[in-house]
N, C-alpha and C positions, 0 to 999 in steps of 0.2 A: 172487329178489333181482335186483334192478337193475342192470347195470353200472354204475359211474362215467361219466360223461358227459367224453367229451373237450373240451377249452373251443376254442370258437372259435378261428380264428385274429384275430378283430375282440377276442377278450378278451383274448387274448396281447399286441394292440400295446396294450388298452389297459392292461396290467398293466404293459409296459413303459414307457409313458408317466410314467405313476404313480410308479412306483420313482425314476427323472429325476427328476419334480417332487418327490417326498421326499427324496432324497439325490441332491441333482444333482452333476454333475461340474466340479470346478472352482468352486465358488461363494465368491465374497466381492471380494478385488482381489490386482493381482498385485504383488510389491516388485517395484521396480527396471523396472515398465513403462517398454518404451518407444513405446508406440503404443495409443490408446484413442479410444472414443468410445461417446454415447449418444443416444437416438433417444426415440421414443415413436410408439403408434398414435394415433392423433388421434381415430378411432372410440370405442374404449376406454380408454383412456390406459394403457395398459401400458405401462411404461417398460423396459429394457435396456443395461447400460452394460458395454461390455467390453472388459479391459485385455490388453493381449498384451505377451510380451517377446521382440523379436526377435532371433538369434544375428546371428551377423558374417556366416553364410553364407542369411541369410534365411529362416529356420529360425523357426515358432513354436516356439520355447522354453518357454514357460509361456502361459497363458490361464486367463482366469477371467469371469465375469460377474456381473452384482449388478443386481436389479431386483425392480422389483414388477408384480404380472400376474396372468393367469388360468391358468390349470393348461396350456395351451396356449402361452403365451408361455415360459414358466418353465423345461418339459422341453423344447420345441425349444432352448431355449440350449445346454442341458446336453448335449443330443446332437450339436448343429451343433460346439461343444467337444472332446467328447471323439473327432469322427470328426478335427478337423483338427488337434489338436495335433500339433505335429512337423512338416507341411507345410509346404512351400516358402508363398512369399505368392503366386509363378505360381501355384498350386498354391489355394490358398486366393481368387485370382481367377476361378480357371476352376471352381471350384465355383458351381452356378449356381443360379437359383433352382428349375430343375426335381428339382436332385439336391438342393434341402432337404425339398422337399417329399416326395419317395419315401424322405428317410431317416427322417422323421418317420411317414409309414404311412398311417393312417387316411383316410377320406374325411374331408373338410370341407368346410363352405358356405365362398361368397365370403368371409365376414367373420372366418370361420376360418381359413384361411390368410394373411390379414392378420396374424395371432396368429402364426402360426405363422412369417413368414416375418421378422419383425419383427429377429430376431439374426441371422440371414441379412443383412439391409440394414445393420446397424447392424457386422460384421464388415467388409463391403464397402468401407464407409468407413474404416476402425480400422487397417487395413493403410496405408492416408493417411494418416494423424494421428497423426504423431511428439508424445509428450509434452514 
C-alpha cells in the first residue's frame, strides 16, 4: 500500500489562496468608514475598493474590501486585510510592496503580481482618503 502523499508546499499556498478567495476576510463595506478608495489593473481590469475605519489613535479599526477580479486579486485583498487590521497607518505605510508579495506566497509572472499587488496600492492610497 501506498503511503499518502504529503502535498506540496506550492499546494498548501495554493490551498490557502483558495480558501481567501472563497471566504475572504473582511468582504463587503465597512459602516461608519472613514477612509477609502478604489483602483483597477488596466491590464485586466480587476477592480478593488477598500473602506477602513480609523480610531482616534490611528488604529485600523475595521477594513473591508469589495471588488471584482481573478482569484489573485480577490485572495490578495483578503490576506493584505486580515494581516493589517489593527495597525497603526505608520504601520500600514511601511508595509511595502515586498512584504505583499511574500505574504501572498507563490511565484508569479510580471502580470501576476500586478494582480496581486493591486489592494496593496489601492490601501496605500485609502489611508489618504478621508470619506
Amino acid at each position: 500500500i501506498d503511503a499518502p502523499k504529503m502535498p506540496s508546499e506550492e499546494e498548501i499556498y495554493q490551498e490557502h489562496i483558495l480558501d481567501h478567495y472563497e471566504d475572504p476576510f473582511h468582504a463587503g463595506e465597512v459602516d461608519g468608514a472613514t477612509h477609502a478608495h478604489e483602483d483597477k489593473n488596466p491590464l485586466c481590469g480587476d477592480i478593488i475598493r477598500i473602506t477602513l475605519k480609523l480610531d482616534a489613535d490611528g488604529r485600523v479599526a475595521d477594513c473591508a474590501f469589495d471588488g471584482d477580479g481573478c482569484v489573485i486579486s480577490q485572495a490578495s485583498a483578503s490576506m493584505l486585510l486580515e494581516e493589517l487590521h489593527g495597525k497603526t497607518v505608520e504601520e500600514v505605510k511601511a508595509f511595502g510592496a515586498e512584504d505583499m508579495l511574500k505574504l501572498y506566497g507563490p511565484r508569479r509572472t510580471p502580470n501576476r503580481q500586478k494582480c496581486c499587488l493591486l489592494s496593496w496600492r489601492v490601501i496605500q492610497q485609502a489611508v489618504f482618503s478621508p470619506v
